[in-house]
TIKE-144783 format. One record per residue (C-alpha): x negated, y, z negated; chain. Coordinates in nm, 4 decimals. Layout:
<tilos>
<tilo><px>X</px><py>Y</py><pz>Z</pz><ch>A</ch></tilo>
...
</tilos>
This chain:
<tilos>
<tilo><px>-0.6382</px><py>1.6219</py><pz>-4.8489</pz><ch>A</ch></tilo>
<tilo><px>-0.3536</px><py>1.3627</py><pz>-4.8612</pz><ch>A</ch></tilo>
<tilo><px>-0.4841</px><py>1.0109</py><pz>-4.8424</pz><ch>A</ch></tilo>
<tilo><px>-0.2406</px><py>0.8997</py><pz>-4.5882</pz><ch>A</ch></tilo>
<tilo><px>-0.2721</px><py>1.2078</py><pz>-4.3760</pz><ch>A</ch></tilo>
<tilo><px>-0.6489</px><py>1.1456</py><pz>-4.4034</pz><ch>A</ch></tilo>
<tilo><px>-0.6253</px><py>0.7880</py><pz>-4.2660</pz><ch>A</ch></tilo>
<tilo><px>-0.3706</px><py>0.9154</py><pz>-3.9981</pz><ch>A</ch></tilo>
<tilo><px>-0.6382</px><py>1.1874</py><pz>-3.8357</pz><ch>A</ch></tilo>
<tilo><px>-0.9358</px><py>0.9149</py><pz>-3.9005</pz><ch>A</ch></tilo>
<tilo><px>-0.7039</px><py>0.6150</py><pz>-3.6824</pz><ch>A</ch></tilo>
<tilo><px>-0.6545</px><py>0.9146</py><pz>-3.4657</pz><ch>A</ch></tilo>
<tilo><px>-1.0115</px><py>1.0272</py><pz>-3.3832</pz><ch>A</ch></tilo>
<tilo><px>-1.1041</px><py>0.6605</py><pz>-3.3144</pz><ch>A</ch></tilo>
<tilo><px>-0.8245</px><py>0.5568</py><pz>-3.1012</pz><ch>A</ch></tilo>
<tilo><px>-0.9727</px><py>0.9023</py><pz>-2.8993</pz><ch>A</ch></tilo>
<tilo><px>-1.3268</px><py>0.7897</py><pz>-2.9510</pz><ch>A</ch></tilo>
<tilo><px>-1.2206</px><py>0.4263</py><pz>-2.7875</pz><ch>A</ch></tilo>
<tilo><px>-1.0688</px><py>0.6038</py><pz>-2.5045</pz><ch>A</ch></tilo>
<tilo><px>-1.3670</px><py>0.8601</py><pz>-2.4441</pz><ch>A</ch></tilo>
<tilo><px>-1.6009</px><py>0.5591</py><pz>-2.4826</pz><ch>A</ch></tilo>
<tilo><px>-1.4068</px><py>0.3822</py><pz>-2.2149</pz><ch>A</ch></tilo>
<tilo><px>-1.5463</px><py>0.3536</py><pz>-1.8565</pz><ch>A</ch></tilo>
<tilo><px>-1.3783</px><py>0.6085</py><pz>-1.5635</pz><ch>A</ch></tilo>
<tilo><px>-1.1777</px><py>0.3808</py><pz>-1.3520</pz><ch>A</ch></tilo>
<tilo><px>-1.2166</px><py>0.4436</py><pz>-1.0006</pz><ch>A</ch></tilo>
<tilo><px>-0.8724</px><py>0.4757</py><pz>-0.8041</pz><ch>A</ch></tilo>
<tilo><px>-0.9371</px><py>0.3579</py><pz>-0.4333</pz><ch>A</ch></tilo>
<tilo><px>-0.6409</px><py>0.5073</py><pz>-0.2155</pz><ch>A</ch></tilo>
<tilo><px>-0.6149</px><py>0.4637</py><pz>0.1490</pz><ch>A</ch></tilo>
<tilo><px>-0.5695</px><py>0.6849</py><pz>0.4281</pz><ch>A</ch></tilo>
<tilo><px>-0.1733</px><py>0.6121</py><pz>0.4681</pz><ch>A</ch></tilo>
<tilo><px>0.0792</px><py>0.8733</py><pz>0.4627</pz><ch>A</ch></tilo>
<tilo><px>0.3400</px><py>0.9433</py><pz>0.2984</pz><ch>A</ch></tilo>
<tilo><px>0.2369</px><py>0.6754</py><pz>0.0334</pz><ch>A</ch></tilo>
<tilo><px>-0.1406</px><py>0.8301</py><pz>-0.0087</pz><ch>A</ch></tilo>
<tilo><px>-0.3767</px><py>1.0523</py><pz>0.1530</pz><ch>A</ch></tilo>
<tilo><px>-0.6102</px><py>1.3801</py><pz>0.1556</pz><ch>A</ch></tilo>
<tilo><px>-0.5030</px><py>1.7521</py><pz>0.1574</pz><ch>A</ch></tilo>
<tilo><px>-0.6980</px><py>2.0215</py><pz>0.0864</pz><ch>A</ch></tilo>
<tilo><px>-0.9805</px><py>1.7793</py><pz>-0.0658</pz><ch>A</ch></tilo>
<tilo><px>-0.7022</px><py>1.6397</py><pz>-0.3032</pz><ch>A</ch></tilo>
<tilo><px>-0.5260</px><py>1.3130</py><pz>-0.3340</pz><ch>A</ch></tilo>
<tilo><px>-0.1304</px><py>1.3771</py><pz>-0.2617</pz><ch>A</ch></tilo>
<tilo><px>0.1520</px><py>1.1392</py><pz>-0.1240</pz><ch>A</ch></tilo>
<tilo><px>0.4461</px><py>0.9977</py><pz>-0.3536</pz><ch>A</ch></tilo>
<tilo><px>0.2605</px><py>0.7134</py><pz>-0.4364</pz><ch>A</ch></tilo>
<tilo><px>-0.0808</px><py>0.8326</py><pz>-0.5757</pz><ch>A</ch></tilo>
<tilo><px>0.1135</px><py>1.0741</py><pz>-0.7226</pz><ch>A</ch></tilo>
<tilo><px>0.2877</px><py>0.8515</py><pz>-0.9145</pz><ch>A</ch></tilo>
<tilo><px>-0.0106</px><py>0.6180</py><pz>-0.9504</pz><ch>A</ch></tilo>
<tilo><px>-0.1657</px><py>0.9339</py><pz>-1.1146</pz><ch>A</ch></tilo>
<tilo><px>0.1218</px><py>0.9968</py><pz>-1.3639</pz><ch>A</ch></tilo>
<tilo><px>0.0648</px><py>0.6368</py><pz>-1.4698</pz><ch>A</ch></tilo>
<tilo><px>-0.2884</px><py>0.7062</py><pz>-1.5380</pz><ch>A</ch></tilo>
<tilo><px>-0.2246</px><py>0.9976</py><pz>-1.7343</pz><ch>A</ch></tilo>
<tilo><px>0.0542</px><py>0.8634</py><pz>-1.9317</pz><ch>A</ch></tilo>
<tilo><px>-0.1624</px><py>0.5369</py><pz>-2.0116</pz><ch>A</ch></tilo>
<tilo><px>-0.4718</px><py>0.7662</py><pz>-2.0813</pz><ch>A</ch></tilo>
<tilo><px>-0.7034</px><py>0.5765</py><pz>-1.8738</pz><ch>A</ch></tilo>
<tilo><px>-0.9864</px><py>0.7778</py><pz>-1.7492</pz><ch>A</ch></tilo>
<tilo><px>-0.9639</px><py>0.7627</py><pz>-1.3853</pz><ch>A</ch></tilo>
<tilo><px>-1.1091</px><py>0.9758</py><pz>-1.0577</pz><ch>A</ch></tilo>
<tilo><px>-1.0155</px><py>0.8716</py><pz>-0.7218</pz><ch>A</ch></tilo>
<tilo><px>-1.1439</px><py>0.8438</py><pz>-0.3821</pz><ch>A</ch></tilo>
<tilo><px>-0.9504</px><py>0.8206</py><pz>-0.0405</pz><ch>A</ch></tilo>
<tilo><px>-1.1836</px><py>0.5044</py><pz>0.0593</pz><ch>A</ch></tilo>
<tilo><px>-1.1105</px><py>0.2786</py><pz>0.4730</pz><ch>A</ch></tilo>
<tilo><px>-0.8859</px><py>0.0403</py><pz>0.3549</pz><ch>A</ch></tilo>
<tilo><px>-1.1680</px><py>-0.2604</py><pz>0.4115</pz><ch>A</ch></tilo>
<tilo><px>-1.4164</px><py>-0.1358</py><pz>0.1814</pz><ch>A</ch></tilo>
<tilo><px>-1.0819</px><py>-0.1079</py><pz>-0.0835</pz><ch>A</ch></tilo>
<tilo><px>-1.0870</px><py>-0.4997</py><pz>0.0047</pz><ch>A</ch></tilo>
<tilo><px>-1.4635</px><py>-0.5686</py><pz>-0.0388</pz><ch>A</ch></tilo>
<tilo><px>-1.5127</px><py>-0.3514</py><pz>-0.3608</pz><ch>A</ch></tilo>
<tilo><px>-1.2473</px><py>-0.5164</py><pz>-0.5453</pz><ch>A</ch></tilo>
<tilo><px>-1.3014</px><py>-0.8424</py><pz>-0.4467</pz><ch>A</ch></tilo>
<tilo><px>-1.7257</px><py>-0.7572</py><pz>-0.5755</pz><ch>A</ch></tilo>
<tilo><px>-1.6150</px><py>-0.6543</py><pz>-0.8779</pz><ch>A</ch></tilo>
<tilo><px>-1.9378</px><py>-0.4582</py><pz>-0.9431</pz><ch>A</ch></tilo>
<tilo><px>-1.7262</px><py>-0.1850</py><pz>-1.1269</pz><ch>A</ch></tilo>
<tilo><px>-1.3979</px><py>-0.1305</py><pz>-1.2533</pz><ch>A</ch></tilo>
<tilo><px>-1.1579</px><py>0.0090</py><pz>-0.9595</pz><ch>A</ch></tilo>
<tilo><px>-0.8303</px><py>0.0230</py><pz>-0.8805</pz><ch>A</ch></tilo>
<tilo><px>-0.6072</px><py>0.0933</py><pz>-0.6309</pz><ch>A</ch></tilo>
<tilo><px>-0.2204</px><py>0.1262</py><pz>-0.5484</pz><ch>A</ch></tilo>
<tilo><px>-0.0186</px><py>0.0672</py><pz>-0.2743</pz><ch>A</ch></tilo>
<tilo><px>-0.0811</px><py>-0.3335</py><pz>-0.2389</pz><ch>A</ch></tilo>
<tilo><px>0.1182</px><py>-0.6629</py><pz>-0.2363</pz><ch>A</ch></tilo>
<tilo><px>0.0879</px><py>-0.9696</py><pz>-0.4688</pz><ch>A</ch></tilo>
<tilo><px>-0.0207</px><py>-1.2371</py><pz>-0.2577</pz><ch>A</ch></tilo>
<tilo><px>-0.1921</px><py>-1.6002</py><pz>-0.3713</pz><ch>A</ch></tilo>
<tilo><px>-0.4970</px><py>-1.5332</py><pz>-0.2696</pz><ch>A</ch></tilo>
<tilo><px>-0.5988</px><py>-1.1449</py><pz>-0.3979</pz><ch>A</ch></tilo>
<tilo><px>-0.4726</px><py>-1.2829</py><pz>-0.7320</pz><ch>A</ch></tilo>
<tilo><px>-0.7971</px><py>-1.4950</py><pz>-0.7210</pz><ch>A</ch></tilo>
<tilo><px>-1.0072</px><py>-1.1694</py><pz>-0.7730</pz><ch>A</ch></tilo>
<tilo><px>-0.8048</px><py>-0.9320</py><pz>-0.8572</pz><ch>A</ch></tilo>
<tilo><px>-0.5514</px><py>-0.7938</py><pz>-1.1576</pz><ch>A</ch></tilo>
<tilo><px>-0.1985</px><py>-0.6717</py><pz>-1.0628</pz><ch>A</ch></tilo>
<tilo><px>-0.0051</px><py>-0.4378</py><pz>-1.2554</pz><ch>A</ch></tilo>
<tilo><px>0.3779</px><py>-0.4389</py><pz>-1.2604</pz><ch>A</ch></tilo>
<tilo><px>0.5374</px><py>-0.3132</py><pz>-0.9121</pz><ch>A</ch></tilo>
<tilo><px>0.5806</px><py>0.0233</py><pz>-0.8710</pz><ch>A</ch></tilo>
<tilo><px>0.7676</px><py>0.0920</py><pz>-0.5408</pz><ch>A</ch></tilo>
<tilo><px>0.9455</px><py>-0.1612</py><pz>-0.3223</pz><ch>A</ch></tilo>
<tilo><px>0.9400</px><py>-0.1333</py><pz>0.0482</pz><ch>A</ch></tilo>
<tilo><px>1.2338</px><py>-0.1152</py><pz>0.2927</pz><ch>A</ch></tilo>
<tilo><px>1.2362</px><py>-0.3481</py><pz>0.5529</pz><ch>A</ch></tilo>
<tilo><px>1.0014</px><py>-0.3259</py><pz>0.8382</pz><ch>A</ch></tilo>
<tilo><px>1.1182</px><py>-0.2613</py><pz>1.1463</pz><ch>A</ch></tilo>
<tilo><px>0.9319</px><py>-0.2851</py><pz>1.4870</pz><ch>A</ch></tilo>
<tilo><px>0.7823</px><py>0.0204</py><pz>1.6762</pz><ch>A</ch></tilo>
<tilo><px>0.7965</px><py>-0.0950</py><pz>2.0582</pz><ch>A</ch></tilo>
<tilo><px>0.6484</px><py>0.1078</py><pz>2.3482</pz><ch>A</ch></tilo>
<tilo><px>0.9243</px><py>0.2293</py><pz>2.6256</pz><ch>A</ch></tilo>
<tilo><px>0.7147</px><py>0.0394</py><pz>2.8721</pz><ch>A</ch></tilo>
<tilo><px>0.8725</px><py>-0.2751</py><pz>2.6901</pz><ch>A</ch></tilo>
<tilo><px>1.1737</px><py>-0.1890</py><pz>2.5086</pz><ch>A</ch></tilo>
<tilo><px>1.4126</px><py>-0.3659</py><pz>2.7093</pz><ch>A</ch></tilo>
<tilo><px>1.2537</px><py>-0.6623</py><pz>2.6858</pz><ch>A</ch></tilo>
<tilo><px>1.2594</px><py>-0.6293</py><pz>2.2751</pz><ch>A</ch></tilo>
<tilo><px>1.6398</px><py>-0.4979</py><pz>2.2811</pz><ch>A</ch></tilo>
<tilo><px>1.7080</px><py>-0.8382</py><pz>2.4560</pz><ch>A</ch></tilo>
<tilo><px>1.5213</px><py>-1.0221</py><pz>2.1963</pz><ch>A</ch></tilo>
<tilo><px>1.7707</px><py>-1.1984</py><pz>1.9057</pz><ch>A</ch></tilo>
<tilo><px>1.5523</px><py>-1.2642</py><pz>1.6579</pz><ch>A</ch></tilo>
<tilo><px>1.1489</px><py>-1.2370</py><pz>1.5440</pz><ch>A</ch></tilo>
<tilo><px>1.0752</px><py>-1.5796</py><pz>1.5690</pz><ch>A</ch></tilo>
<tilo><px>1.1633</px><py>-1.5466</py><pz>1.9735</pz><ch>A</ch></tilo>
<tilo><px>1.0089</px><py>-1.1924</py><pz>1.9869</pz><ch>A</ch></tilo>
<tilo><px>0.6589</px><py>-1.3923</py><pz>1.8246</pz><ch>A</ch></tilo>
<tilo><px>0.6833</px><py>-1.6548</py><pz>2.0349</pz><ch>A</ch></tilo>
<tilo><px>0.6879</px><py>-1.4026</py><pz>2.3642</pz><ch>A</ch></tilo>
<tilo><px>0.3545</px><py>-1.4403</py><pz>2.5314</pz><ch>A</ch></tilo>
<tilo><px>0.4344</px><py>-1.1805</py><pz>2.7735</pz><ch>A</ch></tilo>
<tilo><px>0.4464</px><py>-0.9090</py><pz>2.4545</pz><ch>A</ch></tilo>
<tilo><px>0.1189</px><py>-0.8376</py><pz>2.2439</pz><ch>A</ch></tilo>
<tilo><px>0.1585</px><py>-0.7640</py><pz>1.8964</pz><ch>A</ch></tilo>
<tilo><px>-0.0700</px><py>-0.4479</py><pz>1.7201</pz><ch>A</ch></tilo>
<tilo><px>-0.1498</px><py>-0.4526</py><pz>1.3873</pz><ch>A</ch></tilo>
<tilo><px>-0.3561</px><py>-0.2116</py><pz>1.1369</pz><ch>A</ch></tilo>
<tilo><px>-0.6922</px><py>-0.4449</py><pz>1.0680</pz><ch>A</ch></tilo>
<tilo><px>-0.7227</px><py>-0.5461</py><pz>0.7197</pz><ch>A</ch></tilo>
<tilo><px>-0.3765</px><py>-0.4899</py><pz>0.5771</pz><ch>A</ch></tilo>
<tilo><px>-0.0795</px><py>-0.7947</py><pz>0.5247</pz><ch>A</ch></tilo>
<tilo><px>0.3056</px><py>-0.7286</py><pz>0.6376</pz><ch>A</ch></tilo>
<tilo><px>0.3644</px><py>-0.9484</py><pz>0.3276</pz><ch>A</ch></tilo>
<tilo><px>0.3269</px><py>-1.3389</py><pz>0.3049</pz><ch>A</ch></tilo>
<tilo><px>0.6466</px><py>-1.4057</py><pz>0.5671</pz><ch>A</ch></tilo>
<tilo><px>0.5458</px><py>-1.1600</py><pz>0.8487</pz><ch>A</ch></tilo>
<tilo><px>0.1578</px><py>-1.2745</py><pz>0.8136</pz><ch>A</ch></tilo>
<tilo><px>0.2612</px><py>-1.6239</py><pz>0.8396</pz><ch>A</ch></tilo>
<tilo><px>0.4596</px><py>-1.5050</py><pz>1.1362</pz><ch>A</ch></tilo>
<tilo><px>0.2010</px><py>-1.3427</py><pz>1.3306</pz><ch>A</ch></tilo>
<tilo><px>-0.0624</px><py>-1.6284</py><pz>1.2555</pz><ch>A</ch></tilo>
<tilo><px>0.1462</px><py>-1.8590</py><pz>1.4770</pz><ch>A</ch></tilo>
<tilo><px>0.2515</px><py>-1.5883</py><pz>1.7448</pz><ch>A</ch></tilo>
<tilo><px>0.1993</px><py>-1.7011</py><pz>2.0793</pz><ch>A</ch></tilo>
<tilo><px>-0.0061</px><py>-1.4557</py><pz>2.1898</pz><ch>A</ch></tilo>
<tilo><px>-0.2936</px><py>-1.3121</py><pz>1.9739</pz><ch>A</ch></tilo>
<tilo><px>-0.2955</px><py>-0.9780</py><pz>1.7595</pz><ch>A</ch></tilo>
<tilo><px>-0.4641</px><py>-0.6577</py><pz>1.8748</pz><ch>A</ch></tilo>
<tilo><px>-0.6443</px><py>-0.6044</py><pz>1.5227</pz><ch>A</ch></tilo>
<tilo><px>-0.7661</px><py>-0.2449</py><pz>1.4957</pz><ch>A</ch></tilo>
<tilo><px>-0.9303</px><py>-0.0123</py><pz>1.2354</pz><ch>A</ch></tilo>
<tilo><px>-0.6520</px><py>0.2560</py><pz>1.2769</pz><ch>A</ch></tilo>
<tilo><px>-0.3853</px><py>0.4080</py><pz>1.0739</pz><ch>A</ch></tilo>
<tilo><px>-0.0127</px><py>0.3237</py><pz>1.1577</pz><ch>A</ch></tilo>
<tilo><px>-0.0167</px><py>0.7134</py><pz>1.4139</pz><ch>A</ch></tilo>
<tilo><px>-0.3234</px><py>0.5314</py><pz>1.5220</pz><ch>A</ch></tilo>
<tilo><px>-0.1754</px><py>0.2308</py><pz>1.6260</pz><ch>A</ch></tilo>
<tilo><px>0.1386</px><py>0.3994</py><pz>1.7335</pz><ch>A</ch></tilo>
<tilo><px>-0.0761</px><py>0.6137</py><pz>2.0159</pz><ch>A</ch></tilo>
<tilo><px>-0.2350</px><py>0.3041</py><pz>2.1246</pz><ch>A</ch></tilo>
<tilo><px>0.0819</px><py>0.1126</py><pz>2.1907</pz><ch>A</ch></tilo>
<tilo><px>0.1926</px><py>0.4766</py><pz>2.3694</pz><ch>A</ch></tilo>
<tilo><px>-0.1379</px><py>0.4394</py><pz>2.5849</pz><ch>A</ch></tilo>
<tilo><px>-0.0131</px><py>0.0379</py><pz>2.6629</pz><ch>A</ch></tilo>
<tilo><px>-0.2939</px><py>-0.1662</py><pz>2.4518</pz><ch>A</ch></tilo>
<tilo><px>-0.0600</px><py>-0.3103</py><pz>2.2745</pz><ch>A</ch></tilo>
<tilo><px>0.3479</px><py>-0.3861</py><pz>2.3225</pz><ch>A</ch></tilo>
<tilo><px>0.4716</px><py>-0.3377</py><pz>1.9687</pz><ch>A</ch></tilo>
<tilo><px>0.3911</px><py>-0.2882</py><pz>1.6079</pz><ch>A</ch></tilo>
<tilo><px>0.5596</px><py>-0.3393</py><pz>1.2628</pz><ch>A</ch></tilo>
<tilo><px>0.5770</px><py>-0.0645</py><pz>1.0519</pz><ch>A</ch></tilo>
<tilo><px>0.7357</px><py>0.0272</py><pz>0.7443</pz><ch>A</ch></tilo>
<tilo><px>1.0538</px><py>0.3098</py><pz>0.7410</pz><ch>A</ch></tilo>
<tilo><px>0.8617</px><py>0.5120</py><pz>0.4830</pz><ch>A</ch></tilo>
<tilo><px>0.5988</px><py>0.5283</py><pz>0.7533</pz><ch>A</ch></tilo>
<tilo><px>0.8233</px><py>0.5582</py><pz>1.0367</pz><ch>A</ch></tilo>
<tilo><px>0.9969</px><py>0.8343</py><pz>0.8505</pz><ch>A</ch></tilo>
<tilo><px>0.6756</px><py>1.0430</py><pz>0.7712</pz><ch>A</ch></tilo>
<tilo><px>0.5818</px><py>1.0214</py><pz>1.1372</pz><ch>A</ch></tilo>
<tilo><px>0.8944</px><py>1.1674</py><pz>1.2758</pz><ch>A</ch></tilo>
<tilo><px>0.9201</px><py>1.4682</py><pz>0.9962</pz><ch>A</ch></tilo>
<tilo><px>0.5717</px><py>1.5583</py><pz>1.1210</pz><ch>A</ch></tilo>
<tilo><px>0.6493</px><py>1.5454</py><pz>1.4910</pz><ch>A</ch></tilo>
<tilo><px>0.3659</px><py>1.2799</py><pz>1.4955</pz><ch>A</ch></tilo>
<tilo><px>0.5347</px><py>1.0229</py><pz>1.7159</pz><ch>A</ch></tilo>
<tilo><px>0.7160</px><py>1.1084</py><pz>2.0784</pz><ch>A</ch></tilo>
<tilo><px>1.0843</px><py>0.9436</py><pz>2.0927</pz><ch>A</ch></tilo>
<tilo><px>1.0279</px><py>0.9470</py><pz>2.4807</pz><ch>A</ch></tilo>
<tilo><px>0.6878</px><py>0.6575</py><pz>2.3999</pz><ch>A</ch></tilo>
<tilo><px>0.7408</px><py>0.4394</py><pz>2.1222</pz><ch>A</ch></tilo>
<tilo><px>1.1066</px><py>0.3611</py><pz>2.0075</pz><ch>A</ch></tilo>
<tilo><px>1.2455</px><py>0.2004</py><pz>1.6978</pz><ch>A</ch></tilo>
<tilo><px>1.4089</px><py>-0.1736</py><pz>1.7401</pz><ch>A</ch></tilo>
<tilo><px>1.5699</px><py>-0.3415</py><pz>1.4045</pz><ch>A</ch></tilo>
<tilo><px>1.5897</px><py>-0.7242</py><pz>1.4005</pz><ch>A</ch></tilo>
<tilo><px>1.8840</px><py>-0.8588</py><pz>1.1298</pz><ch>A</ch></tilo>
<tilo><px>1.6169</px><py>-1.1117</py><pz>1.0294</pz><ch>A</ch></tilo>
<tilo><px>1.3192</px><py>-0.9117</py><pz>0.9229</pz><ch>A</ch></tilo>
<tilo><px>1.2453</px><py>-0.9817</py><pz>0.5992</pz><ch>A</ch></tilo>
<tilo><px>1.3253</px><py>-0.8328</py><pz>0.2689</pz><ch>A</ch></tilo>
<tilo><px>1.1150</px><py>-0.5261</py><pz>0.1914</pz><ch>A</ch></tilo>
<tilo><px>0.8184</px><py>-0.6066</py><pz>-0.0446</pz><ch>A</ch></tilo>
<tilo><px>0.7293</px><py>-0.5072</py><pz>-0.3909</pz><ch>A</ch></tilo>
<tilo><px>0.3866</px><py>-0.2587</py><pz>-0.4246</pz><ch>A</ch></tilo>
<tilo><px>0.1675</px><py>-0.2678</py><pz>-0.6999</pz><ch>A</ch></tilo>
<tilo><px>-0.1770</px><py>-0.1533</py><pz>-0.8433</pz><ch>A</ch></tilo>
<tilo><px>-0.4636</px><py>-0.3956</py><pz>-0.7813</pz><ch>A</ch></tilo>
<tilo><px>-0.7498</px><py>-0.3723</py><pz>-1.0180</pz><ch>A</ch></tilo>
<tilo><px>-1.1218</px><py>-0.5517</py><pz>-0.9885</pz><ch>A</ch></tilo>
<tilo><px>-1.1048</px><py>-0.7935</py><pz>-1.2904</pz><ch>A</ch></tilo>
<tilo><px>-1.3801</px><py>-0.5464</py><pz>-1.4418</pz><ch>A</ch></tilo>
<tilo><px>-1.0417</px><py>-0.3800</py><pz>-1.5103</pz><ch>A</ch></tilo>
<tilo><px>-0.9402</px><py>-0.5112</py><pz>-1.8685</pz><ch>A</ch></tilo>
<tilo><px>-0.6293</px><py>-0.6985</py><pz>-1.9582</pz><ch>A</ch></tilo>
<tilo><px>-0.6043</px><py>-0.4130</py><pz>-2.2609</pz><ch>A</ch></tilo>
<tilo><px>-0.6233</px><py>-0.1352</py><pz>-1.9652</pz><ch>A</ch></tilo>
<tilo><px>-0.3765</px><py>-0.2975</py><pz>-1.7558</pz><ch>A</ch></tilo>
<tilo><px>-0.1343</px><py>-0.3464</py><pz>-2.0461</pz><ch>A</ch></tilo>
<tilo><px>-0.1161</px><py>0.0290</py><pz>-2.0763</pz><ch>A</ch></tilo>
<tilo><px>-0.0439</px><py>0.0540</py><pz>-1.7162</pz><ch>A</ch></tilo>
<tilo><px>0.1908</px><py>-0.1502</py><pz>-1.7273</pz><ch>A</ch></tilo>
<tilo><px>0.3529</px><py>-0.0224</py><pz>-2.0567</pz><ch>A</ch></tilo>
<tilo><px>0.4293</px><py>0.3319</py><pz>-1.8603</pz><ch>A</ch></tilo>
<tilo><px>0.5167</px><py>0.2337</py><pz>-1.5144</pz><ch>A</ch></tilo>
<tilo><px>0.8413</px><py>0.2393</py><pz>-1.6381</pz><ch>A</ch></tilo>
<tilo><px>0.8681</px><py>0.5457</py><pz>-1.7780</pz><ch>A</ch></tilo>
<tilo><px>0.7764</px><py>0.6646</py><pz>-1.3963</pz><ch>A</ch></tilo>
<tilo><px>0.9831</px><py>0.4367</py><pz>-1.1589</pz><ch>A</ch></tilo>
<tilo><px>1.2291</px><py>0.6253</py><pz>-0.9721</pz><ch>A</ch></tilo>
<tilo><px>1.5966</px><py>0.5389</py><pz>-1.0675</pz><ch>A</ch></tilo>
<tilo><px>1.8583</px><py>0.3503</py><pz>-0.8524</pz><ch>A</ch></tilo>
<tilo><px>1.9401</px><py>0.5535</py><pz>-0.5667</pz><ch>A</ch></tilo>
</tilos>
């Protein structure tokens, strides 16, 4: 055999046995259509999906699980194995105990979901400082998720307090339909999903658009540090190769 071609097929059974040898990487993915959910017992949704190309195209051994967003929080943050999962923002403090890849989506604006019961009051609103500092209007908001550093910061100092709930965002939106709540935020990718699938009733909840909501956020994958940095560089080394072009 050729020397060289013999040390090319011996680099390339290690680099194989290095990858076999490596431990499965849990992918977390929450219940939240259209970015990730469950169909037919299999992960599907734009954003696992590409998550999963990422995977693949890095060659990290991965399985995934649609896990309640909370338990996402707690695993990664115990760091008892490695686990990742996409969908999340970069903020201060999940940098602390986690690993973030390079974004792969960024968000359109939010824009608020308000029940008819209330919409004239929000269509007479100017801004969300003044809709925030309403105490007559109560604010819903999907339990254990962040709006981004702006809009959290926001609805810490709203004048009345948050209805926090363990619900999806159709969740949420029925609630504010049945009156426990005024309004939500939501993203348009959500917003959008829910009217294609007839899941939200114009006549209930209706969209309101504020000039100063903020800029839509940048997604990425956040790993447990039991994650490697050499793992996470081959993440990041595809997500390019799968990010959607300008549109």
């Amino acid at each position: 055999m050729n020397p060289f071609f013999a040390r090319f097929i011996g680099a390339l059974l290690l680099l194989n046995t290095c990858w076999a040898d490596e431990p499965v990487v849990t992918v977390q993915y929450r219940d939240k259509p259209p970015y990730s959910y469950t169909k037919d017992g299999k992960p599907v949704g734009f954003l696992i999906e590409r998550t999963m190309e990422i995977f693949r195209r890095a060659k990290v051994n991965a399985h995934y699980q649609e896990i309640p967003v909370k338990r996402i929080m707690r695993d990664i943050q115990e760091d008892h194995s490695p686990i990742c999962s996409p969908s999340w923002y970069k903020l201060p403090e999940r940098e602390l105990y986690a690993r973030f890849s390079l974004p792969i989506h960024q968000d359109r604006p939010h824009l608020v979901l308000a029940g008819s019961h209330v919409e004239a009051k929000l269509r007479s609103t100017r801004t969300l400082k003044e809709l925030f500092a309403n105490p007559d209007l109560k604010l819903g908001k999907v339990s254990g998720t962040s709006y981004g550093a702006e809009l959290d910061a926001m609805i810490s100092t709203a004048a009345q307090s948050a209805m926090d709930s363990t619900v999806t965002p159709l969740g949420l939106a029925n609630m504010i339909k049945r009156k426990r709540a005024d309004y939500m935020l939501i993203d348009e990718e959500d917003y959008k999903f829910l009217n294609q699938q007839n899941e939200v009733d114009a006549q209930d909840v209706k969209p309101v658009r504020f000039a100063d909501m903020p800029a839509g956020l940048l997604r990425y994958i956040m790993c447990s540090k039991s994650v490697g940095p050499a793992i996470m560089a081959r993440l990041d080394k595809v997500i390019p190769q799968v990010m959607p072009g300008p549109k």
